[in-house]
C-alpha positions as CSV (number, residue, x, y, z in Angstrom):
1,X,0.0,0.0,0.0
2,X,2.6,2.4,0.8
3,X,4.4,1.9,-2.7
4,X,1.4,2.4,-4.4
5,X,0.9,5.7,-2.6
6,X,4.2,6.5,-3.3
7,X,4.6,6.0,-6.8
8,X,0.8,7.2,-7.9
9,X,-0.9,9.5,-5.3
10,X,2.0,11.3,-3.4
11,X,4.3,11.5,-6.4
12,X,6.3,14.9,-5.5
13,X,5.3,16.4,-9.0
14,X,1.8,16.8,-7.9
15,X,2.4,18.0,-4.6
16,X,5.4,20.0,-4.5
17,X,7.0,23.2,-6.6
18,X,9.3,22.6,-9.0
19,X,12.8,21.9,-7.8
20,X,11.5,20.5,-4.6
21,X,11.7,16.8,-3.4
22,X,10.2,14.8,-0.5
23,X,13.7,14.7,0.9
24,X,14.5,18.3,1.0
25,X,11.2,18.3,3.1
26,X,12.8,16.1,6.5
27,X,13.0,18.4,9.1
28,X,14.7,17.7,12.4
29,X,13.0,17.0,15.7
30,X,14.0,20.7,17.1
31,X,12.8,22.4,14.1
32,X,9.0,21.4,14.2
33,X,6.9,18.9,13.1
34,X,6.6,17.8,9.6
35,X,2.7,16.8,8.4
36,X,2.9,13.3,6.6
37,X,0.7,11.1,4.7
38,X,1.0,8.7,7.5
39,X,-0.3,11.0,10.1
40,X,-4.1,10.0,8.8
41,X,-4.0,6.7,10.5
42,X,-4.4,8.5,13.5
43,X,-8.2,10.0,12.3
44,X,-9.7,6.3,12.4
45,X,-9.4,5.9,15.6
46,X,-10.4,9.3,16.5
47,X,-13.2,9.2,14.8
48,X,-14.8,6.3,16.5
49,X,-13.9,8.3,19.6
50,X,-15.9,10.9,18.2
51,X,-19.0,8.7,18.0
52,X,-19.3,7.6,21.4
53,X,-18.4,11.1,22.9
54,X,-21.2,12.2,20.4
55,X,-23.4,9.5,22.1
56,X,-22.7,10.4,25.5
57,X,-23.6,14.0,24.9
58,X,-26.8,13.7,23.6
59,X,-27.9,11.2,26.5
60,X,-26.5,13.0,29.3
61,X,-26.7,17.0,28.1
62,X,-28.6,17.0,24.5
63,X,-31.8,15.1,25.7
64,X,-31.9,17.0,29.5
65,X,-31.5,20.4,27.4
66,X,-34.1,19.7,25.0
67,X,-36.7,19.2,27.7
68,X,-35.5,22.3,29.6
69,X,-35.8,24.5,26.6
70,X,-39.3,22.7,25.8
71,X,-39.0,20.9,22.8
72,X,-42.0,18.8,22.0
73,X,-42.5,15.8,19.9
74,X,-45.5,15.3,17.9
75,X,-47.4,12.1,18.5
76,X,-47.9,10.2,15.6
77,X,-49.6,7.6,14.6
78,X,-48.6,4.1,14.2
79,X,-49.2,2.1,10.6
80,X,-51.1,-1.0,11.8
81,X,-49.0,-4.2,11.1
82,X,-49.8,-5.3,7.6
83,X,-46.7,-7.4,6.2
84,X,-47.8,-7.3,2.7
85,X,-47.9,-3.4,2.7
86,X,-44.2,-3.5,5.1
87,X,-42.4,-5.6,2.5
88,X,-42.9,-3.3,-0.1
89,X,-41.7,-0.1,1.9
90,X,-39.0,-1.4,3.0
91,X,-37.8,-3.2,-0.5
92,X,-39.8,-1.4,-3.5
93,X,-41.2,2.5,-2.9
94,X,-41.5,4.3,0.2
95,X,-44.1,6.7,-1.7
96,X,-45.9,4.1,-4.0
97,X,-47.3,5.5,-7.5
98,X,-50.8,5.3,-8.6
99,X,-50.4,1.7,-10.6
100,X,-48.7,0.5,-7.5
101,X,-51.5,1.2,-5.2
102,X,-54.2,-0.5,-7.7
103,X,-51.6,-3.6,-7.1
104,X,-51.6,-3.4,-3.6
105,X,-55.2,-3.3,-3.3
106,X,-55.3,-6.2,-4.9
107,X,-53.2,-7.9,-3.4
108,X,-54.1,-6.9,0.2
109,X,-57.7,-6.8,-0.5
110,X,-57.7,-3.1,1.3
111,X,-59.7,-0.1,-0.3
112,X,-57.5,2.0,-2.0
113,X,-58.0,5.0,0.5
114,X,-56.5,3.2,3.8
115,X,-53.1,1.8,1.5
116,X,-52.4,5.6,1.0
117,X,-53.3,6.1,4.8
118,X,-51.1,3.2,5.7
119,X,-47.9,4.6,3.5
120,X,-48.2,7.9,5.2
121,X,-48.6,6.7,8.3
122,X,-45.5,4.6,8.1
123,X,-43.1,7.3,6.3
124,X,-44.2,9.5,9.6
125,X,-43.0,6.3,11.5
126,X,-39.9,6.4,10.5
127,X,-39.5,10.3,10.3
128,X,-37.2,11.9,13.2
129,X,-38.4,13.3,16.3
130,X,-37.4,16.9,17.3
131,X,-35.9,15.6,20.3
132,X,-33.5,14.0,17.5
133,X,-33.0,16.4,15.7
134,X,-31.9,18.6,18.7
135,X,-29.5,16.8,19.9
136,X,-27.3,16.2,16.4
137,X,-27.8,20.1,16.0
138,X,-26.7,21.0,19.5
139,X,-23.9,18.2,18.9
140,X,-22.6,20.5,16.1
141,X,-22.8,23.9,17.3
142,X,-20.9,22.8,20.9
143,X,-18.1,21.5,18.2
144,X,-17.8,24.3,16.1
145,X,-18.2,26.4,18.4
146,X,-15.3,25.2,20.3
147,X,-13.7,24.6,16.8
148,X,-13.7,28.1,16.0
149,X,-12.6,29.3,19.0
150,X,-9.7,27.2,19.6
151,X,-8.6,27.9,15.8
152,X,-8.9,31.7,16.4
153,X,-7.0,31.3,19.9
154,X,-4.2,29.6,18.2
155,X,-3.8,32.0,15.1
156,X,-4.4,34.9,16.3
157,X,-1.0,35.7,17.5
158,X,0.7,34.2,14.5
159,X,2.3,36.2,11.6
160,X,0.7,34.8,8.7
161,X,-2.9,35.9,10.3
162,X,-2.3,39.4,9.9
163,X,-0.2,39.2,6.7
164,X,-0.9,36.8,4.1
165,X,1.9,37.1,2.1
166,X,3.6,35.3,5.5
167,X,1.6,32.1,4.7
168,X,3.9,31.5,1.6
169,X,7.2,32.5,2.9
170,X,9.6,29.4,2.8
171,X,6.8,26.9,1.1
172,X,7.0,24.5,0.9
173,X,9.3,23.5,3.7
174,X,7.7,25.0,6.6
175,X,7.6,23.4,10.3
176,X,4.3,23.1,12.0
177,X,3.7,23.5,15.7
178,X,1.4,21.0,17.5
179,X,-0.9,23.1,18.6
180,X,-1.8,23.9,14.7
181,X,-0.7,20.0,14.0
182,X,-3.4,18.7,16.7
183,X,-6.1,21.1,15.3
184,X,-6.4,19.8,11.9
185,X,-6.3,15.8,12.8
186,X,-9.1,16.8,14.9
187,X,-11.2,19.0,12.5
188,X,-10.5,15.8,10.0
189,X,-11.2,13.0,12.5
190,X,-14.7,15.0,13.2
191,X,-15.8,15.3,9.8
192,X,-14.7,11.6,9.6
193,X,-17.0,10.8,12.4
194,X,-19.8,12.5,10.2
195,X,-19.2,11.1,7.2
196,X,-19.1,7.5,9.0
197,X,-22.6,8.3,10.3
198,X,-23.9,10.2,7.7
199,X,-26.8,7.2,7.1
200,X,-28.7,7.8,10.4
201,X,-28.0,11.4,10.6
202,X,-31.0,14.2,10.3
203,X,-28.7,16.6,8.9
204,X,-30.5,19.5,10.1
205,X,-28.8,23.4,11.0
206,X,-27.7,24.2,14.6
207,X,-30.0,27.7,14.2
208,X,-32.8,24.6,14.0
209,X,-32.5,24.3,18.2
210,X,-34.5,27.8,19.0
211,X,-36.8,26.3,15.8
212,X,-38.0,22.9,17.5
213,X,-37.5,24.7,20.9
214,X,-41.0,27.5,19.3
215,X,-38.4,30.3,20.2
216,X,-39.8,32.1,17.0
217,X,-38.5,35.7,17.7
218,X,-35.1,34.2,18.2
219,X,-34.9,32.3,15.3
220,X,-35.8,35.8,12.8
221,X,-33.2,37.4,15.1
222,X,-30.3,34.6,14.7
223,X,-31.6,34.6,11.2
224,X,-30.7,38.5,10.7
225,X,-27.0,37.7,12.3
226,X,-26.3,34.5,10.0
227,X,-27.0,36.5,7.0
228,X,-25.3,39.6,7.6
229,X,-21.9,36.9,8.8
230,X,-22.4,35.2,5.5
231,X,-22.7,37.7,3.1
232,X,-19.6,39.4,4.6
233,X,-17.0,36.9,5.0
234,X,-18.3,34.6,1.8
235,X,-19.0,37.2,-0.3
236,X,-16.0,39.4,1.0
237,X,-13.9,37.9,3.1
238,X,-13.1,35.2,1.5
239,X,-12.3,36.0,-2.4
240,X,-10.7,39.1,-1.0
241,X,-8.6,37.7,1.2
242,X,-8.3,33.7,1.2
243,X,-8.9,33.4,-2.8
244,X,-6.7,35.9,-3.6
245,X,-4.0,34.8,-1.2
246,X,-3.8,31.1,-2.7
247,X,-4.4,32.3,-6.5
248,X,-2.5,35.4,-6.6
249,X,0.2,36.0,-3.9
250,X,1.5,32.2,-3.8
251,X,2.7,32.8,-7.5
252,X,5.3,35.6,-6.1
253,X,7.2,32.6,-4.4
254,X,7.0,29.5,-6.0
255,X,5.8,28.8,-10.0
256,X,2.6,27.2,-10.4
257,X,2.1,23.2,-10.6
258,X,-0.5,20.7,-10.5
259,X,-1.3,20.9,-6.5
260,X,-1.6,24.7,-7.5
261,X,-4.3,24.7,-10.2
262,X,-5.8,21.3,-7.8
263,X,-6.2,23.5,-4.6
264,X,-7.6,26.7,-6.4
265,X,-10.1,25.0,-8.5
266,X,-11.5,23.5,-5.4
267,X,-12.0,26.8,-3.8
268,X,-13.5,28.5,-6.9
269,X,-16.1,25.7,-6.5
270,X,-16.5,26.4,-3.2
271,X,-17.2,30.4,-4.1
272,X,-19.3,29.1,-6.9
273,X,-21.7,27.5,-3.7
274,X,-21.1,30.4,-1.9
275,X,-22.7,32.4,-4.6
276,X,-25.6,30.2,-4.7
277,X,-26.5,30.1,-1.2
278,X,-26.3,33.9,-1.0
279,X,-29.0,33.9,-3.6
280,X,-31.2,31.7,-1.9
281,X,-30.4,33.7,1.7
282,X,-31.5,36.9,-0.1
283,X,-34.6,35.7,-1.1
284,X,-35.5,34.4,2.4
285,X,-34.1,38.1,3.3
286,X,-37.0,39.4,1.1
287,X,-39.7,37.7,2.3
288,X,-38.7,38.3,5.8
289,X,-38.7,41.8,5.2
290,X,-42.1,41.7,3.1
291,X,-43.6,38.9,5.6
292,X,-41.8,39.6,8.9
293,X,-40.9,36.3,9.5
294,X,-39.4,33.3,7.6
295,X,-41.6,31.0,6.2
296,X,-39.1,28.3,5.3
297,X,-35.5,27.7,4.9
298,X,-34.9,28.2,1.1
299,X,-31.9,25.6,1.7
300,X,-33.6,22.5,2.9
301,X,-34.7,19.6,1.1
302,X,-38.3,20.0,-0.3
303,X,-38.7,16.5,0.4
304,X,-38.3,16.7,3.7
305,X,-40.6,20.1,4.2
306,X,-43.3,18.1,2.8
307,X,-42.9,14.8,4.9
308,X,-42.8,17.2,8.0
309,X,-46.5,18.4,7.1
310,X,-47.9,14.9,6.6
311,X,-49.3,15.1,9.6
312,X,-50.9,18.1,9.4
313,X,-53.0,17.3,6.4
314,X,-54.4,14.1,7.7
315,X,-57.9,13.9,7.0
316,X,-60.0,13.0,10.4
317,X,-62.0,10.4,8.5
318,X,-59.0,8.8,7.9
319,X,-57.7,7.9,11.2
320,X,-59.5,4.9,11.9
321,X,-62.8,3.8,11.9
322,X,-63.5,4.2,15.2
323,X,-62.7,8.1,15.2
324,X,-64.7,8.1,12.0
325,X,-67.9,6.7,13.8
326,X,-67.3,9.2,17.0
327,X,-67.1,11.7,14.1
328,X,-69.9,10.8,12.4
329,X,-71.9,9.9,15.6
330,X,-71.5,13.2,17.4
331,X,-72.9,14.9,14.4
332,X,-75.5,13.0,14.1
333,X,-76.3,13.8,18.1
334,X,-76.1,17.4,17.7
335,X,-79.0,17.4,14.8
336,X,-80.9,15.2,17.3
337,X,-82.4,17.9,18.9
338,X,-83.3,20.3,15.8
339,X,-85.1,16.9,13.9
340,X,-87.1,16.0,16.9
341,X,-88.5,20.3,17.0
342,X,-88.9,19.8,13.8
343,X,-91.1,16.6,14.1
344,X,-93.2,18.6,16.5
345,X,-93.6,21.7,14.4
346,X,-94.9,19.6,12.0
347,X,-97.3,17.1,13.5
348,X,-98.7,20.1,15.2
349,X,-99.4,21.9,12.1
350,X,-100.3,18.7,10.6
351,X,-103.6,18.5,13.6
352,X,-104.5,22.3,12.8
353,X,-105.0,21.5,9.1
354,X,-107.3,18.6,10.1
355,X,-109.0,20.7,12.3
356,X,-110.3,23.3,9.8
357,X,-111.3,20.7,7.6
358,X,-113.2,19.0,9.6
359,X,-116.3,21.9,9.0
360,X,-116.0,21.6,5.4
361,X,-116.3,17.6,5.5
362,X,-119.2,17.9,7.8
């Protein structure tokens, strides 16, 4: 494995200037510490430790915070067992076409109506409570949080945060302190952690907390603060200073190679993103300045807005046939006493017709 990586993915005419070999990169032990590929072994395990602090958190802080803060969770109902109808949502269609429901009714011998009952039922089964998605929100603001401030603690006294032209001098053979060594194995073991659990995740914004907690007014105001942030440093900030740093200044000390064009192109993507999500902030700017609130986070998957109003739009007559009869029943109760007035009214004027016949007939 390691001559593989050597002679395809870490071959020094990628990575390094030209003129400049892996070898002239050894440092000594009192000069710093030199990054190497080999220093990503140490992420695995990290990550896994990652997982169970994550676990530990939510249960002992997340879950106790949630219920402080009053966060509810709907109650739902459950999709009566019908193993038929279960082996197709787990194995065929979670949301089953028109055709597919005529089979199933077949099949199941069920009135078309209650399969479409059952599938929303069960996809609002398997949906995520907002006690879930809580705690993974809170589990990512404490990190970055921390994250950001530890970063900023450890650069702010360093040259190359002031001037950029710093980060460059002596590139590519440049010693690293721990401190700044430590920081990124961590950052990278995180978002290892993430990506390793990325299948049971809910994937939903930290600003989301004050959201599932009702805390309305604080969500327009955080909303207000995130905007102005990101228009500023991804709209500014960071062409002006970080793209223009790696695209522009680098070239002053070293000519340009494949890492070169590899690491810019990434981050012109990344502005390309940045670009887009300032559009679709601006628009939710507009209609919280035309609607005074937000409506809905321009940024989330549709697919998910719409399963979190299937329980909304239930119909009542579809909930079972027992609330259907109470439903049905109590109407019928209340018109009870306006039939039987009725019946009166008219058996009485009924008797007073007779009555003035009865001359005439005589």
């Amino acid at each position: 494995m390691k001559t593989f990586l050597d002679e395809w993915l870490w071959q020094q005419e990628y990575w390094l200037p030209p003129g400049i070999s892996w070898q002239d990169m050894e440092m000594m032990e009192d000069e710093g510490r030199y990054p190497l590929p080999k220093d990503l072994i140490y992420t695995f395990p990290l990550a896994i430790g990652f997982i169970a602090f994550r676990y530990v958190f939510e249960r002992l802080i997340a879950v106790p915070l949630s219920k402080r803060l009053g966060v509810k969770d709907q109650i739902r109902i459950r999709a009566a067992p019908v193993p038929k109808l279960e082996a197709f949502y787990r194995h065929s269609n979670r949301q089953p076409s028109q055709s597919e429901v005529v089979s199933l009714v077949k099949q199941c011998g069920l009135p078309q109506k209650k399969i479409q009952t059952w599938f929303r039922h069960r996809r609002n089964q398997d949906r995520p409570s907002n006690t879930k998605k809580f705690c993974e929100a809170s589990w990512r603001f404490v990190f970055y949080l921390i994250a950001f401030t530890a970063g900023l603690c450890s650069l702010i006294n360093t040259a190359w945060f002031w001037d950029h032209r710093e980060c460059w001098r002596g590139y590519p053979k440049q010693p690293m302190s721990e401190t700044h060594y430590w920081y990124y194995i961590l950052e990278l073991s995180f978002y290892l952690s993430l990506l390793l659990c990325v299948s049971v995740d809910v994937k939903r914004k930290s600003a989301k907390m004050f959201h599932y907690a009702g805390w309305t007014r604080t969500c327009d105001s955080l909303f207000v603060v995130f905007a102005l942030v990101f228009l500023v440093t991804r709209l500014v900030v960071y062409p002006c200073r970080v793209v223009h740093t790696t695209l522009v200044v680098s070239r002053e000390f070293f000519q340009p190679f494949f890492g070169y064009y590899f690491f810019n192109i990434l981050l012109l993507i990344l502005q390309a993103l940045h670009i887009f999500w300032a559009y679709l902030i601006l628009r939710m700017v507009c209609k919280f300045v035309f609607l005074g609130k937000v409506e809905k986070d321009e940024r989330s998957d549709e697919e998910s807005e719409v399963d979190d109003n299937d329980e909304e739009e239930e119909d009542p007559e579809e909930v079972g046939d027992e609330c259907s009869w109470n439903h049905r029943n109590g109407s019928v109760n209340s018109k009870l006493p306006s039939l039987a007035n009725n019946c009166v009214l008219n058996n009485l004027t009924t008797q007073r017709n007779m009555n003035s016949r009865l001359p005439k007939a005589r």
